[in-house]
mmCIF file as Biopython writes it, N, C-alpha, C and O atoms, coordinates in Angstrom:
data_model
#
loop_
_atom_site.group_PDB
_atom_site.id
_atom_site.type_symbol
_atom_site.label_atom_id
_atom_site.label_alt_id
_atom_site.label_comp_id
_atom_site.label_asym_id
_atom_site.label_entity_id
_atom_site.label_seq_id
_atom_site.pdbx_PDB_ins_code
_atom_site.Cartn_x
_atom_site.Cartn_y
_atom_site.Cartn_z
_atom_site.occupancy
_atom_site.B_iso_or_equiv
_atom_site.auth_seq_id
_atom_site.auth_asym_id
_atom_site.pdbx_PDB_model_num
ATOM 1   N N  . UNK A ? 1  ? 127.603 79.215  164.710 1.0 0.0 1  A 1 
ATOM 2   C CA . UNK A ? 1  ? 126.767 79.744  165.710 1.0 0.0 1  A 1 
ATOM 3   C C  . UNK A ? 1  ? 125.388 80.073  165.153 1.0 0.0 1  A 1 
ATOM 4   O O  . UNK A ? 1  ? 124.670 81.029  165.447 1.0 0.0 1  A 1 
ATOM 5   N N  . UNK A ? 2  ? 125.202 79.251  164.435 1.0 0.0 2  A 1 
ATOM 6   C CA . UNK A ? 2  ? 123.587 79.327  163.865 1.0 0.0 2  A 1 
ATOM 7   C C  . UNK A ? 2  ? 123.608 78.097  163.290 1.0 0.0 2  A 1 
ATOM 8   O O  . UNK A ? 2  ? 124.511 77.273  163.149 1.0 0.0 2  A 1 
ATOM 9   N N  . UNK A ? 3  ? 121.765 78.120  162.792 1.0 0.0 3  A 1 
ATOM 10  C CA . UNK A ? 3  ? 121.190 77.237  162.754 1.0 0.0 3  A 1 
ATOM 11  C C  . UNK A ? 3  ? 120.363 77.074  161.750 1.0 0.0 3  A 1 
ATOM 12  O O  . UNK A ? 3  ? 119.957 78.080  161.169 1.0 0.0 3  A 1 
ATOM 13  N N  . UNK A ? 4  ? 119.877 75.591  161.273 1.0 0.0 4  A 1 
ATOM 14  C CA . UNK A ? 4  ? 118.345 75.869  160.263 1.0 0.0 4  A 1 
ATOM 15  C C  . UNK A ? 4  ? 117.583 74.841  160.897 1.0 0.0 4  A 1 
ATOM 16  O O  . UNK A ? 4  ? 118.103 73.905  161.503 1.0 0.0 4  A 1 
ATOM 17  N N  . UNK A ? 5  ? 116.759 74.953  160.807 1.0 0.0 5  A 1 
ATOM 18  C CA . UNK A ? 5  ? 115.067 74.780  161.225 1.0 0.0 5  A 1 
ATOM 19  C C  . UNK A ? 5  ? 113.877 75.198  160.179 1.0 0.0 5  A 1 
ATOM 20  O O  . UNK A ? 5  ? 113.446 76.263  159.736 1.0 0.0 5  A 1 
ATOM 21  N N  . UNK A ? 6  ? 113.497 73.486  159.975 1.0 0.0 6  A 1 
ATOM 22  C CA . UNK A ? 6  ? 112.231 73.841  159.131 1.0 0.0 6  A 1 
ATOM 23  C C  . UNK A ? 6  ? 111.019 74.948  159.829 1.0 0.0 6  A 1 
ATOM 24  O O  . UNK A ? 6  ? 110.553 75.935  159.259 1.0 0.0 6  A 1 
ATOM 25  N N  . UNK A ? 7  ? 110.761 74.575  160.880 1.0 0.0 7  A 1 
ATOM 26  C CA . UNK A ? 7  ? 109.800 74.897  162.022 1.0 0.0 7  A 1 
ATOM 27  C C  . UNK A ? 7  ? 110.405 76.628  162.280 1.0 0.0 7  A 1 
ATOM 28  O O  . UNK A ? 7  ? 109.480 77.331  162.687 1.0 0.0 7  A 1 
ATOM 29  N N  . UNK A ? 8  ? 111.359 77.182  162.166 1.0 0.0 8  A 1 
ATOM 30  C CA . UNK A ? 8  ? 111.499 78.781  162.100 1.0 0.0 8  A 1 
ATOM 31  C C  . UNK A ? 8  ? 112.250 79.372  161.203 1.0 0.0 8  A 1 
ATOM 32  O O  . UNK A ? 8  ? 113.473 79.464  161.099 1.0 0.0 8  A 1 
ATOM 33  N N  . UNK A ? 9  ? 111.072 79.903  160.343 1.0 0.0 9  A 1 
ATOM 34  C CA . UNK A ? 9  ? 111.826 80.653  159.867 1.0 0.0 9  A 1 
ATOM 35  C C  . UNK A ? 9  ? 111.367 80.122  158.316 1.0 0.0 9  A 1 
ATOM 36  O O  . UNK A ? 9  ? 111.734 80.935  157.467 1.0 0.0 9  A 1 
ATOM 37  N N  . UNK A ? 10 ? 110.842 79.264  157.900 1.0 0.0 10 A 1 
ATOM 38  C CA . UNK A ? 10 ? 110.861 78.514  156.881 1.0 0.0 10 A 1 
ATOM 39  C C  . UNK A ? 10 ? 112.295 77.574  156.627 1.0 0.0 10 A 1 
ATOM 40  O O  . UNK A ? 10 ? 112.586 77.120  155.520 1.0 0.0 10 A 1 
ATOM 41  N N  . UNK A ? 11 ? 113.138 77.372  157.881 1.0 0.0 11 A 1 
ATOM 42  C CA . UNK A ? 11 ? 114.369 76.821  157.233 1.0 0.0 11 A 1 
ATOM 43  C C  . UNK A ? 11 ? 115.581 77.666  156.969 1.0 0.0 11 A 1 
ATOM 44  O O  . UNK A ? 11 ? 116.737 77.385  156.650 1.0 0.0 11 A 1 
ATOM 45  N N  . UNK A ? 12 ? 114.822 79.016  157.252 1.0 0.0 12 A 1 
ATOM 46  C CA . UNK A ? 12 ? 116.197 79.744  156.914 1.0 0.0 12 A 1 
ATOM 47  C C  . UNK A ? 12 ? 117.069 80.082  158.240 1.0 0.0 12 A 1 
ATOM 48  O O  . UNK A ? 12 ? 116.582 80.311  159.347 1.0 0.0 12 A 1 
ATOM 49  N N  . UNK A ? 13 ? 118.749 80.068  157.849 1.0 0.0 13 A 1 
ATOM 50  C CA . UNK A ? 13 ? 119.765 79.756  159.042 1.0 0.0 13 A 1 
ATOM 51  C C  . UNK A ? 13 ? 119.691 81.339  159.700 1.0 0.0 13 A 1 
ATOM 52  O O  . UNK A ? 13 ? 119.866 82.427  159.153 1.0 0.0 13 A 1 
ATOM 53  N N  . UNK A ? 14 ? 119.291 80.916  161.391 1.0 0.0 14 A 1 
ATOM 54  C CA . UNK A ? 14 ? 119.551 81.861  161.935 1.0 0.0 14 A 1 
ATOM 55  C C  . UNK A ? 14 ? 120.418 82.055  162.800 1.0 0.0 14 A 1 
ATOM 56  O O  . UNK A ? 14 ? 121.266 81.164  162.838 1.0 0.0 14 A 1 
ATOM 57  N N  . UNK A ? 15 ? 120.593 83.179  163.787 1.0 0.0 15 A 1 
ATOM 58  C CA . UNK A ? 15 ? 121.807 82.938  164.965 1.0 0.0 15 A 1 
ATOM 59  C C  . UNK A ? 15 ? 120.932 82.035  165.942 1.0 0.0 15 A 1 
ATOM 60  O O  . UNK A ? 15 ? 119.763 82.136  166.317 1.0 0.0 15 A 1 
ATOM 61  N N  . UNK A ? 16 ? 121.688 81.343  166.145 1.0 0.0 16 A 1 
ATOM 62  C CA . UNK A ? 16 ? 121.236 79.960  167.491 1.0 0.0 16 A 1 
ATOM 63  C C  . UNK A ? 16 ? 120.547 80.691  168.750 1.0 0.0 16 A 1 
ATOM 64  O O  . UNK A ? 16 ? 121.190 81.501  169.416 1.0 0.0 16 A 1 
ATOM 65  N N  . UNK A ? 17 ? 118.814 80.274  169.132 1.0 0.0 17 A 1 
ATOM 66  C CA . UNK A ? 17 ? 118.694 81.227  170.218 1.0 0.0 17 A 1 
ATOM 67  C C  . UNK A ? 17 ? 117.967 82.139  169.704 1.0 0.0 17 A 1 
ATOM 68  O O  . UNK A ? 17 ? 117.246 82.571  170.604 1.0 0.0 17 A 1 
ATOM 69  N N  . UNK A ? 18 ? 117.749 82.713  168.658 1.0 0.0 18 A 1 
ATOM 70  C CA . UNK A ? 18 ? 117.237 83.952  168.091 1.0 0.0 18 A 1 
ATOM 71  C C  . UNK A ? 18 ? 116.169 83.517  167.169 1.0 0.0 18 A 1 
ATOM 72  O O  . UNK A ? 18 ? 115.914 82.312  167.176 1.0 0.0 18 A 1 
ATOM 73  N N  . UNK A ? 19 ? 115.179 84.654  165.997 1.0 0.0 19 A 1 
ATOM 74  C CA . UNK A ? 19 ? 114.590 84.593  164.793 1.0 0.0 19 A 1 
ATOM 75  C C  . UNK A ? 19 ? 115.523 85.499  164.028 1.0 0.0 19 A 1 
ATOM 76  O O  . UNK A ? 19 ? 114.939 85.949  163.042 1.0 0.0 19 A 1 
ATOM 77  N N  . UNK A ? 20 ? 116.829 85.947  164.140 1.0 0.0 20 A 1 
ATOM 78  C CA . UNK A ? 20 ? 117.597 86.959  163.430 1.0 0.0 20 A 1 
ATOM 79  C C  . UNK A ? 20 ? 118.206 86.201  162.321 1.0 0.0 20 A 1 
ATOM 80  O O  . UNK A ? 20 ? 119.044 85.363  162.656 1.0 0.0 20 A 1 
ATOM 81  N N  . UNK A ? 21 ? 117.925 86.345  160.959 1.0 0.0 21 A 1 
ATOM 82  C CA . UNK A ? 21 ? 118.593 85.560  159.856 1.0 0.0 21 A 1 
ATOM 83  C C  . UNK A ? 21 ? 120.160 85.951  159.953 1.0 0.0 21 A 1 
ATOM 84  O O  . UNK A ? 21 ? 120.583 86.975  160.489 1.0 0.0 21 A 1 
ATOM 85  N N  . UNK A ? 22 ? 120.924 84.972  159.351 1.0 0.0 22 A 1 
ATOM 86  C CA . UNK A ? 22 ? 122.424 85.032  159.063 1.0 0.0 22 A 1 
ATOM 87  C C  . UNK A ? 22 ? 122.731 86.079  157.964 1.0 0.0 22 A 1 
ATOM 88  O O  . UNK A ? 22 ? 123.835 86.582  157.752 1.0 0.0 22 A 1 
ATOM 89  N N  . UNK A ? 23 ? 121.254 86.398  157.111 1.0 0.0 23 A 1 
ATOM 90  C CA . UNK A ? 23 ? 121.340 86.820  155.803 1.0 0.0 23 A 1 
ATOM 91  C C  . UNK A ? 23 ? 121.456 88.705  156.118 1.0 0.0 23 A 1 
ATOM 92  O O  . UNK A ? 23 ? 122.005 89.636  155.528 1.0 0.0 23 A 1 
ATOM 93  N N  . UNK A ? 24 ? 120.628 88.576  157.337 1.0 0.0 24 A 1 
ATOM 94  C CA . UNK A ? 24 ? 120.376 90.181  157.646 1.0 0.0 24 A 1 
ATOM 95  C C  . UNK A ? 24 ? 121.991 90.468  157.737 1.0 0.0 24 A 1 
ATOM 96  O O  . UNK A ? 24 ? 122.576 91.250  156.988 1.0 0.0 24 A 1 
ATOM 97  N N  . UNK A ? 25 ? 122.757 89.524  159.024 1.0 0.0 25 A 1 
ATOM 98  C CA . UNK A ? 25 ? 123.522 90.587  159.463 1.0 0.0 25 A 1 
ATOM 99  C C  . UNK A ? 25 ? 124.572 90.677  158.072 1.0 0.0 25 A 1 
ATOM 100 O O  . UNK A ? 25 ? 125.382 91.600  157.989 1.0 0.0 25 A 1 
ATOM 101 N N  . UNK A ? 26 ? 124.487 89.832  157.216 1.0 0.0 26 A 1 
ATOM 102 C CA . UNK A ? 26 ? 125.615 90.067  155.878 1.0 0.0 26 A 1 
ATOM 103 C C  . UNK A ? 26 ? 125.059 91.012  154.665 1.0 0.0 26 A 1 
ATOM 104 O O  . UNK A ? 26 ? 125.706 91.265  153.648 1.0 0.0 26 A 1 
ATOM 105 N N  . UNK A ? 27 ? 123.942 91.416  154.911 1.0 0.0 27 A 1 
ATOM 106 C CA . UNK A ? 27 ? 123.018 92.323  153.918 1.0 0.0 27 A 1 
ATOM 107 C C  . UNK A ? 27 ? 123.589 93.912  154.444 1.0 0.0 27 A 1 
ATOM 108 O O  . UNK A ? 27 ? 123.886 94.867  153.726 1.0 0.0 27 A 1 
ATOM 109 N N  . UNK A ? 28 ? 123.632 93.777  156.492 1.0 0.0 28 A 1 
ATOM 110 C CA . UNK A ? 28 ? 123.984 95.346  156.956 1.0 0.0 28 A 1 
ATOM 111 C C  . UNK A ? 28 ? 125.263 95.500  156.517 1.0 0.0 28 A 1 
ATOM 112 O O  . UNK A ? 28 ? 125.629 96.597  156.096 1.0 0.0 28 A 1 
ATOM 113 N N  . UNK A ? 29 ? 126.363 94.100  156.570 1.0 0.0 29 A 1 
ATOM 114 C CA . UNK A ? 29 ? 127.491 94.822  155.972 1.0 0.0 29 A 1 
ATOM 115 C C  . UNK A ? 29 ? 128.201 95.420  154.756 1.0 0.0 29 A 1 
ATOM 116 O O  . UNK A ? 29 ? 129.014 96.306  154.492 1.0 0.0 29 A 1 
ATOM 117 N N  . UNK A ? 30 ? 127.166 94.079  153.904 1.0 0.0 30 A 1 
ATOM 118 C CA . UNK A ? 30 ? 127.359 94.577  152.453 1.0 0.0 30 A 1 
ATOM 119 C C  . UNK A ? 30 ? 126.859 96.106  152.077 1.0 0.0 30 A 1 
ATOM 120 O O  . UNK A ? 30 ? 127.089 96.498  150.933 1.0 0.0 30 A 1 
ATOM 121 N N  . UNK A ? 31 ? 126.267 96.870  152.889 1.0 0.0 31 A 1 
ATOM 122 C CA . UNK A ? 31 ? 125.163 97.970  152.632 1.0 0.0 31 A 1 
ATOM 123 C C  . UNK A ? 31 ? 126.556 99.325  153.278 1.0 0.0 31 A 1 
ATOM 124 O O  . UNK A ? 31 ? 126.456 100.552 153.294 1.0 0.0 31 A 1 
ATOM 125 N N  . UNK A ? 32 ? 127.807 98.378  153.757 1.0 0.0 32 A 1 
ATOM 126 C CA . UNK A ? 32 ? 128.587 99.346  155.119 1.0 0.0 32 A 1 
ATOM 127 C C  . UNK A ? 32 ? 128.053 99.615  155.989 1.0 0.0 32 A 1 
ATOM 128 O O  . UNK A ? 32 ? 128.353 100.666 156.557 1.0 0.0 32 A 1 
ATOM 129 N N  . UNK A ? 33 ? 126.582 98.440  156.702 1.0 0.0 33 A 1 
ATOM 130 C CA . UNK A ? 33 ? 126.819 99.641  157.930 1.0 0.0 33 A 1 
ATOM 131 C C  . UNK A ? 33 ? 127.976 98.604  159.249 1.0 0.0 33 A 1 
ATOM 132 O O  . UNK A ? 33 ? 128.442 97.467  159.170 1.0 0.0 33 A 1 
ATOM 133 N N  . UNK A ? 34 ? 128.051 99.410  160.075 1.0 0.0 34 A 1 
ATOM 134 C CA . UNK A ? 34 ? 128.891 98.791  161.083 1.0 0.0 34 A 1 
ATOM 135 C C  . UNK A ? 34 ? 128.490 97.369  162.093 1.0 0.0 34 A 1 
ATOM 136 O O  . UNK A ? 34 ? 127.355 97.501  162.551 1.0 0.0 34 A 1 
ATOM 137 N N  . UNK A ? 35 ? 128.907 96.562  162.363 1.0 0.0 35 A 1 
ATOM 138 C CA . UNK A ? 35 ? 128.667 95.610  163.368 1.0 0.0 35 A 1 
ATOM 139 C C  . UNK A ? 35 ? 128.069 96.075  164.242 1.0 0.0 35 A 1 
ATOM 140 O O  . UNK A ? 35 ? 127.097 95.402  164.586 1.0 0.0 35 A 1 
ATOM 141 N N  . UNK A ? 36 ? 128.315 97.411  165.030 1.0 0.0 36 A 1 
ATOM 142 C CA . UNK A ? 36 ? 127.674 98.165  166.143 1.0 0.0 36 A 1 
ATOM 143 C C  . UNK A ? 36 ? 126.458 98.111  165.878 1.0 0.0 36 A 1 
ATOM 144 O O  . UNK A ? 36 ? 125.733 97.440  166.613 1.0 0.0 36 A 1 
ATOM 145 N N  . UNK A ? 37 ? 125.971 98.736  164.870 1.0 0.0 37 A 1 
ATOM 146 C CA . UNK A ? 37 ? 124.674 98.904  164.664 1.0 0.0 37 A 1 
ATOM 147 C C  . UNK A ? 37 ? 123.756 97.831  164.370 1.0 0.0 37 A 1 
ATOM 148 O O  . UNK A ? 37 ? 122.573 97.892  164.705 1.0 0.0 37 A 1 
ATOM 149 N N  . UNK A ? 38 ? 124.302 96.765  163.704 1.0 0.0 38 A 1 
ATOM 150 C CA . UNK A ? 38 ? 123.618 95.235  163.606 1.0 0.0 38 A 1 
ATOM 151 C C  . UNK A ? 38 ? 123.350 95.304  165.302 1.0 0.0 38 A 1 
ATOM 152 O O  . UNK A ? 38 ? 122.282 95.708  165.762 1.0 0.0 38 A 1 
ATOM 153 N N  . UNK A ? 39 ? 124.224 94.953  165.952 1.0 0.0 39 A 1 
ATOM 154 C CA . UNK A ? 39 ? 124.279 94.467  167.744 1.0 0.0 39 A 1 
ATOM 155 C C  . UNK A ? 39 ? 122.905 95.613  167.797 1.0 0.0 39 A 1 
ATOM 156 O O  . UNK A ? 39 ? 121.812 95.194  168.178 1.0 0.0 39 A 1 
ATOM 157 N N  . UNK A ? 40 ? 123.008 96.470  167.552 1.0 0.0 40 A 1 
ATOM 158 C CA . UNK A ? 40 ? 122.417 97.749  168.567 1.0 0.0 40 A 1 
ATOM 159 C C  . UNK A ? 40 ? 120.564 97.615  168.139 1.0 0.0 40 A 1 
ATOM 160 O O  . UNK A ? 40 ? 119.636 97.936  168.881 1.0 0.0 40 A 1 
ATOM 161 N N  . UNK A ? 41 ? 120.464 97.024  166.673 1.0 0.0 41 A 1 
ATOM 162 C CA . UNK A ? 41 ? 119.133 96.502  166.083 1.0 0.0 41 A 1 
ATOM 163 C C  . UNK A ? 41 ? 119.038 95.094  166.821 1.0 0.0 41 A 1 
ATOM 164 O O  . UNK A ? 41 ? 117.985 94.482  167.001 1.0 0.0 41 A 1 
ATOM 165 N N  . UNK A ? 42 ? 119.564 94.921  166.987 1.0 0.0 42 A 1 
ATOM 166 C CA . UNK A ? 42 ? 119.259 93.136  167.526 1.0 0.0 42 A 1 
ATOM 167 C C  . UNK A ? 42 ? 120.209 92.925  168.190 1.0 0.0 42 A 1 
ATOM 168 O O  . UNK A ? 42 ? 121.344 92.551  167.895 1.0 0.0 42 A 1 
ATOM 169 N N  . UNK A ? 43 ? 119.466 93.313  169.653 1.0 0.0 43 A 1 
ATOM 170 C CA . UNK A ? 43 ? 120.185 92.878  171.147 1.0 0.0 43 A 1 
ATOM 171 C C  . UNK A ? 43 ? 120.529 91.222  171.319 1.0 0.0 43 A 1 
ATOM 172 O O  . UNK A ? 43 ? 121.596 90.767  171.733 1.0 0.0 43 A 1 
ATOM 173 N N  . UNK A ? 44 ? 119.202 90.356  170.842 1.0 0.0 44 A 1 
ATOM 174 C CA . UNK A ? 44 ? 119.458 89.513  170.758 1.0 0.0 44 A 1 
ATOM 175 C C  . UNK A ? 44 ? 120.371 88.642  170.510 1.0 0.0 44 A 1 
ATOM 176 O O  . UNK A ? 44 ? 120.421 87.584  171.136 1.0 0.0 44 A 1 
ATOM 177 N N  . UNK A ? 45 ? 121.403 89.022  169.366 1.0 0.0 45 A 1 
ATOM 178 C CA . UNK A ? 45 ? 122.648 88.358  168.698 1.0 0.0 45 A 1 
ATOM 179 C C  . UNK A ? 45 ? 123.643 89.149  170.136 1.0 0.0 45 A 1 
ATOM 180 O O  . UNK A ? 45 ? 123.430 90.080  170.912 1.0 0.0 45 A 1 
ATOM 181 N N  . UNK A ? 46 ? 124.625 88.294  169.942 1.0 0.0 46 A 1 
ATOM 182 C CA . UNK A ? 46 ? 125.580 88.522  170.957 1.0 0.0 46 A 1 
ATOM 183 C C  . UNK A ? 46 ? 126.509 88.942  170.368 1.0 0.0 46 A 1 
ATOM 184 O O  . UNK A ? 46 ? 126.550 88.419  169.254 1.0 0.0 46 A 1 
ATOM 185 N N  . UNK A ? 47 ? 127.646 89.929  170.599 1.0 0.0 47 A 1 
ATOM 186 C CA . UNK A ? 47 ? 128.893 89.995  169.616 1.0 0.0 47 A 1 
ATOM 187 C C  . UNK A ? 47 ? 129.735 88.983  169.234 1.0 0.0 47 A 1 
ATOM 188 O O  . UNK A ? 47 ? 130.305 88.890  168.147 1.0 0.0 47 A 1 
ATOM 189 N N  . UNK A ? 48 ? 129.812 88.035  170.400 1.0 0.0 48 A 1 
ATOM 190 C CA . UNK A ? 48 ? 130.506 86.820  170.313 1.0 0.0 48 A 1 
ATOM 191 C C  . UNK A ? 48 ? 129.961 85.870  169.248 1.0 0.0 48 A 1 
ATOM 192 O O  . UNK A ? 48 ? 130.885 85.198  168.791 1.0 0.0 48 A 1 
ATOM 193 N N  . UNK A ? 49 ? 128.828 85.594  168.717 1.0 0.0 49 A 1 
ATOM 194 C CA . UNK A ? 49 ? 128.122 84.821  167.460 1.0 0.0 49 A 1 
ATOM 195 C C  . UNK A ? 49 ? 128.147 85.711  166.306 1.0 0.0 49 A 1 
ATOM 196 O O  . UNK A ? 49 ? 128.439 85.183  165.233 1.0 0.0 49 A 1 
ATOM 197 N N  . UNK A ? 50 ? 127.847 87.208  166.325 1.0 0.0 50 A 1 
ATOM 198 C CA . UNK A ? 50 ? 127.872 87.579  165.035 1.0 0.0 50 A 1 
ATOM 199 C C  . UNK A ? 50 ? 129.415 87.693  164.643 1.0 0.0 50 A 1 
ATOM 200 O O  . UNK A ? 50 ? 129.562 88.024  163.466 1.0 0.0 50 A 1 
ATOM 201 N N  . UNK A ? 51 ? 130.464 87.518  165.272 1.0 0.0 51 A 1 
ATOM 202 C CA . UNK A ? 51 ? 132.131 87.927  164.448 1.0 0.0 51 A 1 
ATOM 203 C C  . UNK A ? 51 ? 132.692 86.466  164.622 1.0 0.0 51 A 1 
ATOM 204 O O  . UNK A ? 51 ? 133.821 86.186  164.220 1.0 0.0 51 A 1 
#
């Protein structure tokens, strides 16, 4: 449910639909914070693509 594109982002994979990197939402978990709060920073991602 993501993507890369030279043209956004420099290439780096985001959620499909969005500018939200794949890297953020695995940086909030590695850090503990909750999925909730990824969703709740970025409405954009859907719950259904980030799990």
């Amino acid at each position: 449910m993501f993507h890369s594109d030279p043209e956004i982002l420099g290439g780096t994979p985001v959620f499909i639909g969005t500018r939200v990197p794949i890297e953020t939402l695995l940086d909030c978990l590695e850090a503990d914070d909750w999925l909730n709060e990824f969703l709740d920073h970025f409405p954009s991602v859907s719950r259904d693509r980030a799990i």
